[in-house]
C-alpha positions, 0 to 999 in steps of 0.5 A: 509644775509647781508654778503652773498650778499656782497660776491656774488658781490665780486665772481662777480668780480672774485677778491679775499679778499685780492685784494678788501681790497688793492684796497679799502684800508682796511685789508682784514681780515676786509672785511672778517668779514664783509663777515661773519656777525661779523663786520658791516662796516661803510657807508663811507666804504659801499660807496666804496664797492658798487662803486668798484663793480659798483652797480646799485640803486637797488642792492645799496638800498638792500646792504644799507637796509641789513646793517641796514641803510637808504640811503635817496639821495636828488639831485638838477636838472637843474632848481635849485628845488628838484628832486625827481623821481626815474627816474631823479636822478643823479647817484652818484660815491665815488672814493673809493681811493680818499674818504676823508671826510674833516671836518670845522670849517671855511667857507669863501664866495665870491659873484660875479654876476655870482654865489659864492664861497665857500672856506672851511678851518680848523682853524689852533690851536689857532690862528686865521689862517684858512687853505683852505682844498677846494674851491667849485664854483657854480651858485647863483641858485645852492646856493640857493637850496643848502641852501634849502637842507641844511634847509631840512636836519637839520629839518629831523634831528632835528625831528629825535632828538626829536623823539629819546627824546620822546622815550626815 
C-alpha cells in the first residue's frame, strides 16, 4: 500500500525514478525499492520525498503512517506557548537538497538583553578545540519555549523507554 501511494504521487509528477532519485539524491534503484515495498526508507528520506512532491498535512500524515511512523510536529507560536491546533501550525519544508543532519557535542551560548545565541560546534578529536557547525539566534521568549520543548520531548521519550522496558 505504502509503495503504491509514493508512486502515484511521483506519476503526479510526470518524472521519472531516475529523475526523482538525481534530484534527491539517492539511486533510483533504491527509490524503486521502496516503490515495491522491499525497502522502507528512512524519515530524513520520507522528509524529502514529501517536500519534492509538495504534499499537504493530509497526504504527509498518510504517507508517514503507511510507512510505519508517527509524525508528531510541536511548533512555538507568536506568543511563545505551545500550539497545538491543526489549524495554526507552521507548515514546514526540508530542502531536500540541502538536508544535512548536524551532530554535537558542543553548545556554546551568549546572552544579550535582546535574546541568545546559540553557536553549535564538534569537538575537534582530543583536543580541546570546538568547530562551530552553526549559529542559531532567537529571542529570550523563544528560548524560553525552546526549553520547554525540549523538556517535553525527553519526557515522551523517556516514558517510551520505560514503556519498552516493562514490556519487555
Amino acid at each position: 500500500m505504502f509503495g503504491k501511494l509514493l508512486k502515484g504521487h511521483r506519476k503526479k509528477t510526470g518524472k521519472s525514478l531516475k529523475a526523482v532519485g538525481k534530484d534527491i539524491g539517492i539511486n533510483y534503484s533504491y527509490l524503486s525499492k521502496i516503490e515495491k515495498g522491499i525497502q522502507r526508507p528512512s524519515v530524513e528520506l520520507l522528509n524529502k520525498l514529501v517536500t519534492y512532491y509538495k504534499l499537504n498535512n493530509s497526504q504527509t500524515g498518510k504517507i508517514f503512517h503507511f510507512a510505519g511512523y508517527k509524525r508528531e510536529e510541536v511548533t512555538m507560536n507568536n506568543q511563545s506557548q505551545f500550539n497545538k491546533s491543526n489549524q495554526n501550525k507552521t507548515q514546514i519544508s526540508i530542502d531536500p537538497k540541502n538536508n544535512q543532519i548536524l551532530y554535537t557535542d558542543h553548545i556554546h551560548v551568549t546572552s544579550s538583553p535582546f535574546g541568545l545565541v546559540l553557536d553549535i560546534g564538534q569537538k575537534m578529536g582530543p583536543t580541546t578545540k570546538a568547530f562551530i557547525v552553526s549559529r542559531i539566534g532567537m529571542s529570550a521568549e523563544h528560548a524560553k519555549a525552546l526549553v520547554n520543548l525540549l523538556n517535553r520531548a525527553l519526557k515522551v521519550k523517556n516514558i517510551k523507554k520505560s514503556t519498552t522496558k516493562a514490556e519487555a
